[in-house]
C-alpha positions as CSV (number, residue, x, y, z in Angstrom):
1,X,69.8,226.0,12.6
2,X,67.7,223.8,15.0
3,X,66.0,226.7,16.9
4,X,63.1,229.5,15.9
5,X,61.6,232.6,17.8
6,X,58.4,234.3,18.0
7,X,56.3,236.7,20.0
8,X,52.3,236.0,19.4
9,X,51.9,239.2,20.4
10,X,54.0,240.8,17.4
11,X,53.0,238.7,14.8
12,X,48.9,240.4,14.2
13,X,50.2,243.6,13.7
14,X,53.8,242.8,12.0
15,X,54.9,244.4,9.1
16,X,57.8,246.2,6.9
17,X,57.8,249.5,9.0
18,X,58.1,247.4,12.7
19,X,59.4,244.3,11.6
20,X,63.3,245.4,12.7
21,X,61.8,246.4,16.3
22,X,60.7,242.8,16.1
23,X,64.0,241.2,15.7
24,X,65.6,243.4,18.2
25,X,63.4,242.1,21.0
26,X,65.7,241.2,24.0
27,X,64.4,237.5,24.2
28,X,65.2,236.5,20.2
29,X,68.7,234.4,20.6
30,X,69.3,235.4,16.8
31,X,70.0,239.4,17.8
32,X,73.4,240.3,19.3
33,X,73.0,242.8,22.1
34,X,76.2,244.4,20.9
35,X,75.2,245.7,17.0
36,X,75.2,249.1,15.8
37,X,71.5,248.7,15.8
38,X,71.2,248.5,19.4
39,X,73.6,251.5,19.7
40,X,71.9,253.3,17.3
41,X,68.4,252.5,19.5
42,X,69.7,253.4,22.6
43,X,71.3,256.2,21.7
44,X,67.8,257.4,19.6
45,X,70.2,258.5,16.5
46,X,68.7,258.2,12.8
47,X,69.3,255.0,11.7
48,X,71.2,256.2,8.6
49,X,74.3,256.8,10.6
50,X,74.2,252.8,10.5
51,X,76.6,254.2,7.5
52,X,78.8,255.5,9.2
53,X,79.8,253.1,11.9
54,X,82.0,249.8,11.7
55,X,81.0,246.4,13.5
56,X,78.1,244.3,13.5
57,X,74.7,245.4,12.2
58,X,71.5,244.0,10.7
59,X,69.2,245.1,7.5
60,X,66.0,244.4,6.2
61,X,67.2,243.1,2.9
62,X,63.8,241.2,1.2
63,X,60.1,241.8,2.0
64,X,57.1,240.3,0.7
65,X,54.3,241.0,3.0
66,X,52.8,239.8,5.0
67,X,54.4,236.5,5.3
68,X,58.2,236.5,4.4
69,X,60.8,239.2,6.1
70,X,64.8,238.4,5.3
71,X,67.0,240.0,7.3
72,X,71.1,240.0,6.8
73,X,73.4,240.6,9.3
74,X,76.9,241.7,8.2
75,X,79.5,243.1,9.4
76,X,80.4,247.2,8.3
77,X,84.2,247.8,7.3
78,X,83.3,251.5,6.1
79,X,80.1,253.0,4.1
80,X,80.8,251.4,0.8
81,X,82.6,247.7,2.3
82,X,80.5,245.2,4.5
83,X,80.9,241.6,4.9
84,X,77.9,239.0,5.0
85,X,77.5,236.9,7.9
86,X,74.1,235.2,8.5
87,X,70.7,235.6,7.1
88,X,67.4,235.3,8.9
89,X,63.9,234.8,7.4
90,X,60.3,235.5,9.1
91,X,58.1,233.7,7.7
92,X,54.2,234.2,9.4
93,X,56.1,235.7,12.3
94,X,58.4,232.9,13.4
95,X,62.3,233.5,12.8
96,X,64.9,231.3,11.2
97,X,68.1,231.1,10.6
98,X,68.8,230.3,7.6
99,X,71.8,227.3,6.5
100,X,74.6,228.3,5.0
101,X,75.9,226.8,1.6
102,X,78.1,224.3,2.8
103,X,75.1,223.0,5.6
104,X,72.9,222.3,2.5
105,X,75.7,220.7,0.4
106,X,76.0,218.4,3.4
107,X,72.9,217.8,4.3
108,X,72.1,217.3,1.0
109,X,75.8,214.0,0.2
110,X,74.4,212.6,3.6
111,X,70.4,211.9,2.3
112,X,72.2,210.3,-1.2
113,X,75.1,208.3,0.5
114,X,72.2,207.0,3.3
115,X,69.8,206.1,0.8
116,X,72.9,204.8,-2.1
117,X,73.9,202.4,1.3
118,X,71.0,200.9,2.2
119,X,70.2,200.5,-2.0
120,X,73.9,198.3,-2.1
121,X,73.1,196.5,1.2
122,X,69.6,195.2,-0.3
123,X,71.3,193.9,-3.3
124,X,74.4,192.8,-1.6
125,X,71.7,190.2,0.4
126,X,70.4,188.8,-2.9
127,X,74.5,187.8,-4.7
128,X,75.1,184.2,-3.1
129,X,78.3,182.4,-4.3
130,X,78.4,178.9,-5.4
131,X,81.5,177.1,-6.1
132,X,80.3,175.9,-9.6
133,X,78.3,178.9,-10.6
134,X,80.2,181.7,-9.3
135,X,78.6,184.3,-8.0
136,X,74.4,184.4,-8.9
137,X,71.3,186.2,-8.1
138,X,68.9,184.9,-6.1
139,X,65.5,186.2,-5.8
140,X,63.3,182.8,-4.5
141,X,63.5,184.2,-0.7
142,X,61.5,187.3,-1.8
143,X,59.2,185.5,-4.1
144,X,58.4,182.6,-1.6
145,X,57.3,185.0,1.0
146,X,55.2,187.0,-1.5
147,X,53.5,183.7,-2.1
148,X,52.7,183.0,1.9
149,X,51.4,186.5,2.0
150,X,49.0,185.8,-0.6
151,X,48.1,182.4,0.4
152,X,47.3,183.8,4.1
153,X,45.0,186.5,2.5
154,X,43.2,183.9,0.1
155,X,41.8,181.6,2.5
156,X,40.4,178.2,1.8
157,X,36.7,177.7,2.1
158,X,35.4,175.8,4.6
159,X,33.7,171.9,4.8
160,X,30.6,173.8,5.8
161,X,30.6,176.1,3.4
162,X,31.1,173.6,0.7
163,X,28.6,171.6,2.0
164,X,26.0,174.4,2.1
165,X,27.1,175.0,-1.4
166,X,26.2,171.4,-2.8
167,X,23.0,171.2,-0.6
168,X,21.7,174.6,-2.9
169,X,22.9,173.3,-6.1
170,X,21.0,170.0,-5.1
171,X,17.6,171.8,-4.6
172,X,18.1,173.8,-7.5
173,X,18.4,171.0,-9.0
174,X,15.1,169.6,-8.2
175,X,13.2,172.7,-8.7
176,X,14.1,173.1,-12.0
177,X,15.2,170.2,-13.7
178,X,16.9,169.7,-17.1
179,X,15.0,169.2,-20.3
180,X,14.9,165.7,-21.1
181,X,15.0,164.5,-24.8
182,X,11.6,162.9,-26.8
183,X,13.3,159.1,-28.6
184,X,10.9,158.6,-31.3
185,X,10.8,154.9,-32.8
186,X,10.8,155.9,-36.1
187,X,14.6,157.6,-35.9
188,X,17.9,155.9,-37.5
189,X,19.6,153.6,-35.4
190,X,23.1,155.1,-33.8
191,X,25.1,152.1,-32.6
192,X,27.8,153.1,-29.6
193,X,29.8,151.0,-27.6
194,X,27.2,148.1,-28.5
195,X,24.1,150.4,-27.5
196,X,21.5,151.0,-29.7
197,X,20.1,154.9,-29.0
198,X,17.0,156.3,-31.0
199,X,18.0,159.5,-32.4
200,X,15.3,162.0,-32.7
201,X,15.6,164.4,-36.2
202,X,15.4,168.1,-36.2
């Protein structure tokens, strides 16, 4: 299932009338030298006395041009009896085999049981056992090197940079300063903390 096949100099002109002379070539490890098909080649016989023979042959059984070719290879018991025994698709002229049922079903229990493993290990690492709590979650590992990570990507500023900082707000400063408020004499009298202040009325 590992291992493909193709001849560049097939695949331009490929299609349903050739494509079994293109499975039969000598260097494709998928053809057995010893089917009815060969026979039937060498011998230059019609190709419906595939019929009539018994042993190993191969047919053309889906085509959807001019990409995909499947291609069965069974194995003839009489005219009406044949047993399955691989398939092969050709798909933009390179040829598969393809998996059988049972590859797939296996293929398939190993991805879950890898990935339901490492899922149990993960949370086996987070149960800690305490003799007066039992057995708890603990999460703080995680969380505390979350926080690292984000307090090695939000760097502090620097003293020059807060220094440049104040020395801008300070000329600012100067250049425009605040409004200052008009005391008029003739205000009430606020009394705070023992200080009189003139209060001007708006």
């Amino acid at each position: 299932l590992g291992i493909s096949w193709h001849d560049t100099a097939w695949i331009p002109i490929l299609n349903q009338n050739n494509v079994m002379d293109y499975f039969s070539e000598r260097s494709n490890p998928f053809y057995d030298r010893m089917c009815n098909n060969e026979m039937i080649k060498m011998q230059r016989l019609n190709p419906d006395q595939l019929q009539n023979m018994v042993g190993v042959e191969y047919v053309l059984l889906h085509v959807q041009e001019p990409i995909l070719y499947v291609i069965r290879k069974l194995h003839r018991h009489s005219p009406t009896q044949v047993t399955p025994l691989a398939h092969y698709y050709i798909i933009a002229g390179r040829v598969y085999q393809a998996p059988d049922l049972c590859s797939v079903l296996n293929s398939r229990l190993l991805n879950s049981v890898s990935s339901l493993q490492s899922a149990f290990d993960e949370a086996s690492s987070y149960s800690k056992y305490t003799p007066s709590k039992g057995y708890i979650w603990q999460f703080k590992d995680k969380e505390e090197k979350d926080q690292k990570e984000k307090k090695k990507k939000e760097l502090p500023s620097s003293s020059f940079q807060r220094s440049r900082v104040d020395l801008l707000l300070g000329e600012l400063g100067k250049k425009f300063p605040p409004p200052t408020i008009a005391l008029a004499q003739s205000d009430p009298v606020a009394v705070n903390k023992g200080m009189t202040f003139i209060l001007n009325e708006h």
